[in-house]
C-alpha positions as CSV (number, residue, x, y, z in Angstrom):
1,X,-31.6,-59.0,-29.1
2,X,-32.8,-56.5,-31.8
3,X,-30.9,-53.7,-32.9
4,X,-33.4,-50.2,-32.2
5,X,-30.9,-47.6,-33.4
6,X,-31.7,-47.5,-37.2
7,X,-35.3,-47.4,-35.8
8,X,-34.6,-44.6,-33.6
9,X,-32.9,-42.5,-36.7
10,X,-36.1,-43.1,-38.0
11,X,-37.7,-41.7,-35.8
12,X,-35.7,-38.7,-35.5
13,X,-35.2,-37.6,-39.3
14,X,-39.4,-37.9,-39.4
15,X,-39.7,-35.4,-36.1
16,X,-36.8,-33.4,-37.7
17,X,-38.8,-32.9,-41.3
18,X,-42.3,-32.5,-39.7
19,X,-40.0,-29.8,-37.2
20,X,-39.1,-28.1,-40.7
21,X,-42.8,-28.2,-42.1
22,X,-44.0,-26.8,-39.2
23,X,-41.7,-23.6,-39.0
24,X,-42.2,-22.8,-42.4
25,X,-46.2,-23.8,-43.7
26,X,-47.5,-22.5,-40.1
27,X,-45.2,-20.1,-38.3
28,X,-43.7,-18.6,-41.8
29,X,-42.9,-15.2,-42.5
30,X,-45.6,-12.3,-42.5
31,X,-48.6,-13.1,-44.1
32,X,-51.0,-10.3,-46.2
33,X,-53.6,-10.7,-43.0
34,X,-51.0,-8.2,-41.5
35,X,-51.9,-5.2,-43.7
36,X,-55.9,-5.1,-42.3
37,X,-54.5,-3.8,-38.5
38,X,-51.1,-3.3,-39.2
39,X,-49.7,-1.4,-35.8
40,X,-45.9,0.0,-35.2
41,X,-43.9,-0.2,-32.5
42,X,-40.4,-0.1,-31.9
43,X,-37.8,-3.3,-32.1
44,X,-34.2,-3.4,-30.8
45,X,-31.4,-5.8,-32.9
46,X,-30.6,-7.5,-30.1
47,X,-28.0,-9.9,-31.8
48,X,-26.5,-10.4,-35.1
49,X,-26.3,-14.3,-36.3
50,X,-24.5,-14.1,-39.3
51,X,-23.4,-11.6,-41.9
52,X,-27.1,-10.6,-42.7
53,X,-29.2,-12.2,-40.1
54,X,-30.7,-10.3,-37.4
55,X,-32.2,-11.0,-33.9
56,X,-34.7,-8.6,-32.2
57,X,-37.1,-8.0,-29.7
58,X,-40.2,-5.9,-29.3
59,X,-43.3,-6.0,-27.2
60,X,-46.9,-6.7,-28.6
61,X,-49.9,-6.8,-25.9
62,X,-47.6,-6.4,-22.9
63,X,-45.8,-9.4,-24.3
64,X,-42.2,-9.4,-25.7
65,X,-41.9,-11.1,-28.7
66,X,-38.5,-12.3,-30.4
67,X,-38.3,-12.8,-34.4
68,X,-35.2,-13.0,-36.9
69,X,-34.9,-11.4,-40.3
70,X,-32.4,-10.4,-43.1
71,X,-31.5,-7.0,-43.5
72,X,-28.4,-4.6,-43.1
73,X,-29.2,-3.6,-39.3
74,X,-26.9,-2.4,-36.6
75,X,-26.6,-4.5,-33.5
76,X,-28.2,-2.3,-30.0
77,X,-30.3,0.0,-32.6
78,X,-33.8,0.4,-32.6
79,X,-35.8,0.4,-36.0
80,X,-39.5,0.4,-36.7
81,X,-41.6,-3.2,-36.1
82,X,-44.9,-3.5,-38.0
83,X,-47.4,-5.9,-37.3
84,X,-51.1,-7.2,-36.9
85,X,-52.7,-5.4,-33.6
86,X,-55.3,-8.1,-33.5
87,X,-53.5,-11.6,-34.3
88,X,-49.8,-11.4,-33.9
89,X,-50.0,-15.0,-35.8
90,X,-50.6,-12.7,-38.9
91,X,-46.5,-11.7,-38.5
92,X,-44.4,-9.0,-37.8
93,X,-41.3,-8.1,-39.9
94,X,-38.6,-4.6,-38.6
95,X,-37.6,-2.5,-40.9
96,X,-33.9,-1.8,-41.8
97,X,-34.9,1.2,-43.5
98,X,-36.2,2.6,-40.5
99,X,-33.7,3.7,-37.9
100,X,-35.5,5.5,-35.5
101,X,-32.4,5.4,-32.9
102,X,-31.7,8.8,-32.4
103,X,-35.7,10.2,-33.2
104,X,-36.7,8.2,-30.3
105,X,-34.7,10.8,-27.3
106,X,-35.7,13.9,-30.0
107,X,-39.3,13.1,-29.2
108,X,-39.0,12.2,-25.9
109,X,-39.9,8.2,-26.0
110,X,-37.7,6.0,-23.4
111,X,-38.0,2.8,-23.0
112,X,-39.0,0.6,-20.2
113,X,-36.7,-2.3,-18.9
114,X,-34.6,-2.4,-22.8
115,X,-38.1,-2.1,-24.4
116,X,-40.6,-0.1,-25.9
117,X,-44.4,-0.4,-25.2
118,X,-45.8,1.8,-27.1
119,X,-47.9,1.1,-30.8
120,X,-48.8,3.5,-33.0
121,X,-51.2,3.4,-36.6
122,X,-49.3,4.4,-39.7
123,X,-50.7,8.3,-39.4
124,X,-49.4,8.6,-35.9
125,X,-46.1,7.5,-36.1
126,X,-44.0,10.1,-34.6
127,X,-41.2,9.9,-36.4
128,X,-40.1,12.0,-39.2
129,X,-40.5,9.4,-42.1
130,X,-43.1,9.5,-45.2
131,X,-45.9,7.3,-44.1
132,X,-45.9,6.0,-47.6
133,X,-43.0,4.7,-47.7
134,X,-43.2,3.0,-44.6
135,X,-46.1,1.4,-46.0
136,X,-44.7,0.5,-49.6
137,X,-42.0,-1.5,-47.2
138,X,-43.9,-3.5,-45.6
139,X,-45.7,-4.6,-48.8
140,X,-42.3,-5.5,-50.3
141,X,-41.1,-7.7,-47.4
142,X,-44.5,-9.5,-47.4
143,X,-44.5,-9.7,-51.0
144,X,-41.0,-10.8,-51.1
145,X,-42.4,-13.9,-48.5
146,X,-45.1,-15.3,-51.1
């Protein structure tokens, strides 16, 4: 009788390395094709998983969408979500600079089941922040991905 288990570890440290390759060469963080449609939208923290690792949700096309990132963000708070309106491949990336918790009642935009459906272009976000920097953000965060 053969002995299959150093075989089967094998097996598993090959799937577990192509696993790795996969999330980082093809899934990745936000790639420059995000700044030709970039759209906004809101994003909740939904969870935090370690001292500067954030969960959140947000909906693109009627579809909710779930992504993690490091920042200084307060669980249940809602911040600003760009990314690409035509190929949500290109990324997405929130913004902890970008708390829009309390602007969100002030100009009347309630969400639907926990989330937020609405997408706006950078000139008709309605929220009380310099478009410019808004958009010198999400340059750095992509930048700091390369």
């Amino acid at each position: 009788m053969r002995n299959y288990s150093g075989t089967i570890s094998a097996y598993f440290v090959i799937l577990g390395l192509f696993i790795i390759a996969f999330k980082y060469l093809y899934i990745g963080g936000p790639k420059i094709g995000i700044l030709r449609h970039t759209k906004y939208t809101v994003g909740k923290i939904s969870s935090q998983l370690n001292k500067s690792d954030y969960d959140y949700v947000f909906v693109w096309n009627d579809d909710r969408r779930e992504g993690h990132q490091r920042g200084n963000f307060i669980p249940g708070h809602k911040y600003l979500v760009a990314y690409d309106s035509t190929n949500v491949k290109n990324g997405f990336l929130i913004l902890d600079r970008f708390d829009v918790t309390d602007s969100l009642e002030k100009h009347r935009i309630f969400d639907e089941y926990g989330l937020y459906w609405e997408g706006w272009s950078l000139q008709k976000i309605p929220f009380q922040y310099d478009k410019s920097d808004i958009e010198f953000e999400v340059r750095e965060i992509i930048n700091s991905y390369k």
